[in-house]
C-alpha positions in Angstrom: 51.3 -9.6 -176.3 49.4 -9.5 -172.8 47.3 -7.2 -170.5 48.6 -6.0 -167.3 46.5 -5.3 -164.5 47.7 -3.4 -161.6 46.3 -3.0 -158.0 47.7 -0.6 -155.4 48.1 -2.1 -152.0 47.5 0.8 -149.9 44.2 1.2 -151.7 43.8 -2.5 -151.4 43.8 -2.4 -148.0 41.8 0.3 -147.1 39.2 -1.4 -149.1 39.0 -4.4 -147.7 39.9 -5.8 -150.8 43.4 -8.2 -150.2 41.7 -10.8 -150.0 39.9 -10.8 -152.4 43.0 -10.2 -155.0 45.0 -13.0 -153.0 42.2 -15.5 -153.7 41.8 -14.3 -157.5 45.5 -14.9 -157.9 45.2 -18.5 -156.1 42.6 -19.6 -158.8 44.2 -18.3 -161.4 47.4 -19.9 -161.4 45.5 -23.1 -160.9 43.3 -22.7 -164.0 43.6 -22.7 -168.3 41.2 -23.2 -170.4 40.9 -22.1 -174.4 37.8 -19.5 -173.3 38.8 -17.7 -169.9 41.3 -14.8 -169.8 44.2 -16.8 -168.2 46.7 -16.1 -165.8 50.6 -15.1 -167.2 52.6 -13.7 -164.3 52.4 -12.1 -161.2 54.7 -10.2 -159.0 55.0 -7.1 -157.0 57.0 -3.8 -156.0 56.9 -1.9 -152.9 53.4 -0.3 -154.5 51.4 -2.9 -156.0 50.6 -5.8 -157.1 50.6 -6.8 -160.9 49.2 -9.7 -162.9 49.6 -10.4 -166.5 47.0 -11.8 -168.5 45.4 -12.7 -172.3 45.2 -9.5 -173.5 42.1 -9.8 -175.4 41.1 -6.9 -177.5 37.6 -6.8 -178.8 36.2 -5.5 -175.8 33.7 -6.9 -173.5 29.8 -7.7 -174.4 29.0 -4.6 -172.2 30.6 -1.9 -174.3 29.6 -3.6 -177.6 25.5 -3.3 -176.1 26.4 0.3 -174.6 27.5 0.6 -178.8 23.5 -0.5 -180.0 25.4 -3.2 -181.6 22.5 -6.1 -182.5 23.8 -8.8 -181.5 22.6 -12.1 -183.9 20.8 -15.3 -182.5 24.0 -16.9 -184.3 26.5 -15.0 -182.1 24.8 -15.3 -178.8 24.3 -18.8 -179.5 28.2 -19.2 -180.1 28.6 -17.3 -176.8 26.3 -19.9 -175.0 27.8 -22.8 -176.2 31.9 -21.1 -175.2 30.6 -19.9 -171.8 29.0 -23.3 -171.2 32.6 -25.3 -171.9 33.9 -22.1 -170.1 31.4 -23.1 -166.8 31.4 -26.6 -167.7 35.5 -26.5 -166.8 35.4 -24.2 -164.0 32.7 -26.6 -161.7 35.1 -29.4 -162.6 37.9 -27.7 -160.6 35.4 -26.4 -158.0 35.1 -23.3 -158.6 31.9 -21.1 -158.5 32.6 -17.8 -160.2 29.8 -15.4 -158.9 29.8 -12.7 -161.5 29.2 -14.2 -164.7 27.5 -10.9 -167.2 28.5 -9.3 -170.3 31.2 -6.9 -168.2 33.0 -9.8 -168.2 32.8 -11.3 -171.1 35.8 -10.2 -173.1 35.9 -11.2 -177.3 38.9 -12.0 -179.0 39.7 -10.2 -182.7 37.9 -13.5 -184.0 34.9 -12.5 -181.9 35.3 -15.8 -179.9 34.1 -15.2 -176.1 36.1 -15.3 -172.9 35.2 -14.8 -168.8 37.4 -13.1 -167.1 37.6 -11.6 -163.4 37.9 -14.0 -160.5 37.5 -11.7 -157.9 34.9 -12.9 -156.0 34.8 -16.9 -156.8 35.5 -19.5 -154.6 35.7 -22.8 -154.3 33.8 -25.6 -153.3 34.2 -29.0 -152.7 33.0 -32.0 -151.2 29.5 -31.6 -151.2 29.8 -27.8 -149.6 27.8 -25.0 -150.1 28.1 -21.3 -150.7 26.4 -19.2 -148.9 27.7 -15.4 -149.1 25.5 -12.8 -150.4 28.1 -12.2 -153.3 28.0 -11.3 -157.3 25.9 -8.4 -159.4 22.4 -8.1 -158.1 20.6 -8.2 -161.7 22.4 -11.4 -163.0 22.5 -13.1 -158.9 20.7 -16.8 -158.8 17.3 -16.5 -156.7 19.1 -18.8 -154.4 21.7 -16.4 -153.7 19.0 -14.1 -151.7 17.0 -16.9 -150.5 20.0 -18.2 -148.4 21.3 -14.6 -147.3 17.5 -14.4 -145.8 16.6 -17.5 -144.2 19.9 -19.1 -143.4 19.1 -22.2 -145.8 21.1 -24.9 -147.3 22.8 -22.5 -149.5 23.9 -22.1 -152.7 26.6 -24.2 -155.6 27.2 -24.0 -159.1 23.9 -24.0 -160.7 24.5 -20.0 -160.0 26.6 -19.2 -162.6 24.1 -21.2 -165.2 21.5 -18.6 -164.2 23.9 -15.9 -164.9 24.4 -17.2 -168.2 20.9 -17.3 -168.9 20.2 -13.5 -167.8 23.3 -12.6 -170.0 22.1 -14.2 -173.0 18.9 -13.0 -172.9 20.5 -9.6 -172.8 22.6 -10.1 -175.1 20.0 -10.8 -177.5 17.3 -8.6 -176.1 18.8 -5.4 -175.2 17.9 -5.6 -171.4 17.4 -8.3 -168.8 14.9 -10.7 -167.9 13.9 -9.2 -165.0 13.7 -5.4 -163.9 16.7 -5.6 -161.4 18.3 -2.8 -160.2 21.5 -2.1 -156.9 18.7 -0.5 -155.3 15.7 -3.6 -155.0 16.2 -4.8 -151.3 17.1 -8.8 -151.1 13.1 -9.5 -149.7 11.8 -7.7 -152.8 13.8 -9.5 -155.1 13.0 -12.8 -153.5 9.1 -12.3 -154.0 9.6 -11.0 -157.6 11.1 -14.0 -158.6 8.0 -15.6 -157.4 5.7 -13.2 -159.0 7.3 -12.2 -162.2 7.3 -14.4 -165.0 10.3 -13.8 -167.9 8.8 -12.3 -171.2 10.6 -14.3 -174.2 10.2 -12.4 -177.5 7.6 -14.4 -179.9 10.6 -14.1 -182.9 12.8 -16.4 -180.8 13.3 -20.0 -182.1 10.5 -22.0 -179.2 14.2 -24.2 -179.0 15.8 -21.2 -177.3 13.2 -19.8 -175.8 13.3 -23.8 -174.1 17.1 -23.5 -173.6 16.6 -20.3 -171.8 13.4 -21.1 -169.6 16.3 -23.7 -168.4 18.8 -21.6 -167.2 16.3 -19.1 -165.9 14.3 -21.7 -164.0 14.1 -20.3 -159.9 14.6 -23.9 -159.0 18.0 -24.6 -158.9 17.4 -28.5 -158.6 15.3 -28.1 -162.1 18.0 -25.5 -163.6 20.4 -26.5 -166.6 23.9 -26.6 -165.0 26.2 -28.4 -167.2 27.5 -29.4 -170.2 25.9 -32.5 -170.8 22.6 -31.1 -170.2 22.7 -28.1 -172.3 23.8 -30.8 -175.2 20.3 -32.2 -174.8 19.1 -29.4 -175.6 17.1 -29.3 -179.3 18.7 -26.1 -179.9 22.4 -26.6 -179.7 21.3 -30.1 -180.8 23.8 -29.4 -184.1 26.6 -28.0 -182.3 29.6 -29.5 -183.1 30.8 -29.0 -179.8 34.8 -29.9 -180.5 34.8 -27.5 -183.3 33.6 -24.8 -180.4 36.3 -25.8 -178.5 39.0 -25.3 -181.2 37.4 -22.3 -182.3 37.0 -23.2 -185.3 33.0 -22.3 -185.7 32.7 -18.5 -187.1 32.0 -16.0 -185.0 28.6 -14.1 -185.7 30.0 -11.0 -184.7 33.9 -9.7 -185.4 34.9 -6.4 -183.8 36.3 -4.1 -186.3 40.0 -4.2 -185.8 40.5 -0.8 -186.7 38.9 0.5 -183.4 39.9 0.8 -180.2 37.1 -1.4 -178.3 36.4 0.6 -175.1 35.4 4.1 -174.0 38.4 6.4 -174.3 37.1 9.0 -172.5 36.3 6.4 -169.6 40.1 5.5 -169.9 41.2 9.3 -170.2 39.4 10.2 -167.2 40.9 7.1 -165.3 44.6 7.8 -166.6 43.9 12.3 -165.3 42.1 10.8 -162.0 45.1 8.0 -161.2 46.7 9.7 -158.0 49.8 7.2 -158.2 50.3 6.4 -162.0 53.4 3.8 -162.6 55.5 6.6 -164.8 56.1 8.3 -161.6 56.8 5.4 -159.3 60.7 5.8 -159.0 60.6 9.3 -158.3 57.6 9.1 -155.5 59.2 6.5 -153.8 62.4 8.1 -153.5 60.6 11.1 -151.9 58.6 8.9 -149.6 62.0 7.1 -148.1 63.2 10.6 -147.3 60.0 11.7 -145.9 60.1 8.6 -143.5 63.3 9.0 -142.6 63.0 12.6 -141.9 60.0 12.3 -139.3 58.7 9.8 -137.1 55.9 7.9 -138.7 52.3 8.4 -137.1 50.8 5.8 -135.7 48.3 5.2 -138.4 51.4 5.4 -140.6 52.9 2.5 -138.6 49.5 0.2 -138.9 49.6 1.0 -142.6 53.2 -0.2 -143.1 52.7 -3.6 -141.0 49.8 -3.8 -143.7 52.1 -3.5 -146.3 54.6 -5.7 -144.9 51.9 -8.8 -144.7 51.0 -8.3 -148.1 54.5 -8.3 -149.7 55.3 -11.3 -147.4 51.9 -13.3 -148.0 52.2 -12.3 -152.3 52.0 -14.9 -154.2 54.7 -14.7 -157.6 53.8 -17.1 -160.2 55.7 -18.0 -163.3 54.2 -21.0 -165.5 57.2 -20.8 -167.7 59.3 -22.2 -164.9 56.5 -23.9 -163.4 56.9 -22.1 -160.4 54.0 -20.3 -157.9 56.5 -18.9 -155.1 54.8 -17.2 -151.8 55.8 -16.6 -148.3 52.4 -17.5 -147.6 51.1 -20.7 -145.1 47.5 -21.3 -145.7 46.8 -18.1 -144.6 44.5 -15.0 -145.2 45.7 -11.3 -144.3 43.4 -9.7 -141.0 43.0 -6.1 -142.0 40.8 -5.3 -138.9 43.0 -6.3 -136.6 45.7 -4.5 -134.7 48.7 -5.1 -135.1 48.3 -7.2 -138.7 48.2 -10.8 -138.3 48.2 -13.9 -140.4 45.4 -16.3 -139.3 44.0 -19.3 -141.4 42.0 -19.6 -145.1 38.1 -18.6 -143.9 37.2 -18.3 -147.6 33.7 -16.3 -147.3 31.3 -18.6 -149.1 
């Protein structure tokens, strides 16, 4: 069985959000590894754009805290050590992921953890640097800010090691390290990470508490960000770290199977609020030829379908099972802003 995700591409575009999806799909199909939420398929109708996945169904770290479940030292240390292979994979193809928190941490029926949503990594290489103000405020390196402000050196992979260590700690804890909220302006948040220093509970192991002052160290050049470096580390010093890999270390917590592992309400509200829902699809479209057939299109109408055009052209299909990724695109990104649509080349924002 596997999850389907859908994305309108009117909505898309009005958004801003094309390339964004293009890029996700890019990684994906470049990418597998035992502990991510990998990429299936992908294709596209007149309407949208669909990729299947690893359906995973124990739900994601968030809902299980939003549940007051306690989560055990043992658990969040299995998460650590899965998320660092997880990481530990992803910098050795390049890629910076940006948004590493328990939203997107997604748990097998064994309770085993997975990181899913590419939607705002990129990729580096060569020595480059990221520098766009990019991710979830709370769980964002210090670096992040620092380089949006003064226009430094940048930032690279030693982000998403940070974000590991503000999601463990929460994990664990029940809230974050630091009092972080959308709100906090990037200057504030730059001198609280120089004022504020991260209050450890005294019934944490002094191991982890070590471990974590690693990840959550503001110095990125002094930060854990790597496998072989969180195996130095006394407390994952008996990790038997191919057994992680196989899965074959017990998970400390297994979601009940009997329940559905997200907020149904949430879900209900999204299926009543869903203008465009996919049972309808034939129907609507069928209307929407005669209604553009009928009249001439405004102008705004016209933009909108060059959009659309672009995107089905520049869409990438992919197909492991014929080892295929099929696109009309050319090293090329799609230029909402500009009038009439136009192709021009890769400027991933960094």
């Amino acid at each position: 069985m596997y999850a389907m995700k859908y994305m309108n591409k009117q909505q898309c575009i009005e958004r801003d959000e094309v390339r964004n999806v293009f890029r996700e799909l890019e990684i994906l199909q470049e990418i597998e590894h035992v502990f991510l939420v990998n990429l299936w398929y992908s294709f596209q109708d007149e309407e949208d754009m669909f990729m299947v996945v690893d359906l995973l169904l124990g739900g994601d770290l968030r809902y299980h805290l939003q549940q007051s479940v306690q989560f055990s030292e043992d658990a969040v240390k299995l998460y650590l050590c899965e998320m660092t292979l997880a990481l530990d994979y992803l910098q050795s193809q390049h890629i910076i992921h940006r948004d590493v928190k328990p939203d997107n941490i997604l748990l097998d029926e064994q309770g085993h953890a997975h990181l899913t949503d590419f939607n705002i990594a990129t990729i580096i290489k060569n020595g480059e640097r990221a520098t766009a103000l990019a991710g979830t405020k709370p769980y964002m390196a210090p670096e992040i800010f620092q380089s949006f402000v003064s226009g430094g050196t940048g930032y690279a992979f030693e982000v998403d090691w940070w974000s590991l260590g503000v999601t463990a700690f929460e994990v664990l804890r029940g809230w974050r390290p630091y009092d972080i909220h959308a709100s906090n302006s990037v200057e504030s948040l730059i001198q609280l990470f120089s004022t504020v220093s991260v209050q450890y509970s005294p019934a944490w192991p002094k191991d982890l508490v070590s471990l974590l002052r690693k990840l959550l160290t503001v110095n990125p050049e002094h930060r854990f960000s790597g496998l072989s470096e969180m195996q130095t580390s006394p407390y994952l010093a008996d990790v038997n770290w191919d057994a992680v890999y196989e899965k074959k270390m017990e998970a400390g917590f297994v979601p009940n199977k009997g329940r559905l592992h997200c907020d149904p309400t949430f879900e209900l509200e999204e299926m009543i609020l869903e203008s465009r829902p996919l049972h309808k699809k034939k129907k609507r479209l069928a209307k929407n030829r005669s209604r553009d057939n009928s009249k001439d299109s405004q102008s705004e109408n016209d933009y909108l379908q060059e959009c659309l055009e672009v995107v089905q052209q520049e869409f990438m299909i992919f197909n492991p099972e014929t080892d295929s990724a099929f696109c009309w695109r050319s090293e090329a990104t799609l230029d909402i802003d500009s009038s009439p649509p136009v192709l021009r080349p890769c400027e991933d924002e960094r």
